[in-house]
N, C-alpha and C positions, 0 to 999 in steps of 0.2 A: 599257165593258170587254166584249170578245168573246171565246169561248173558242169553238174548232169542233174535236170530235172526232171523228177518224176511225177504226173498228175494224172492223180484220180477224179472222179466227181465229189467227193467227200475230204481227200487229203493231200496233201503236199509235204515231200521229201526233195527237202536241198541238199549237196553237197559243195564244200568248198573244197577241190584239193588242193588248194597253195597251202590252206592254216588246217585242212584234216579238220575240218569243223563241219559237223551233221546237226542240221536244224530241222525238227520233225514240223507242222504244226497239224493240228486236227479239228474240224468245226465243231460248235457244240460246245455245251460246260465245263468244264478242268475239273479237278479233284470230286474228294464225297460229297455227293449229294444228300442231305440230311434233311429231314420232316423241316417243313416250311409255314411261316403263319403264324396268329395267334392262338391255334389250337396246339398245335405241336413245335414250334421255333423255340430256341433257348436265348430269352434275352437277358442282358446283362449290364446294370446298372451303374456305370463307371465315371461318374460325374465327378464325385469325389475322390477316384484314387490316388493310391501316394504310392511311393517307393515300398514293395515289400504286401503289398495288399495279398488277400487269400480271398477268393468268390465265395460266399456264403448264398444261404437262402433265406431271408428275411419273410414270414409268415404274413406277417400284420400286412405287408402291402403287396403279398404274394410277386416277389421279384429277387432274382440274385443278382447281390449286392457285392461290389469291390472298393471298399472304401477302408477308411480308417479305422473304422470299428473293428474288424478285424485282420492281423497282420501279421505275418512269420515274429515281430518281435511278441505281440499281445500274446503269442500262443505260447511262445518259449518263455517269456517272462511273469508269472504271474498268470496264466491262461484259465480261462473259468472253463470247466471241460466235464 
């Protein structure tokens, strides 16, 4: 069994050679970072959803909504459009 660790001040690379397994990790946030807040955040109002739900944008209460009101069947079936 060999392990070789490499450390930087910011990163860490593992390696296992028994299982050939390479585990990176790196500090700091993961994936996109996207506009944050109430001025620019995308919230999403999912209190009500069901199986099959579709995100809209409901005006009246300025929020997008994933509920019942609209859903892959409502749109295929009879869909007001």
């Amino acid at each position: 069994m060999s392990n070789i660790n490499i450390t930087q001040n910011k990163n860490t690379v593992t390696i296992n050679g028994e299982t050939r397994v390479v585990t990176v990790k790196t500090q700091g946030p993961q994936g996109i970072q996207g506009i944050q807040g109430p001025s620019g955040g995308l919230t999403v109002d999912e209190t009500n959803k069901v199986d099959g739900s579709v995100v809209y944008y409901d005006s009246s209460s300025a929020t997008f909504k994933a509920d019942a009101t609209t859903t892959k069947l409502t749109l295929v079936n009879g869909g007001n459009f």
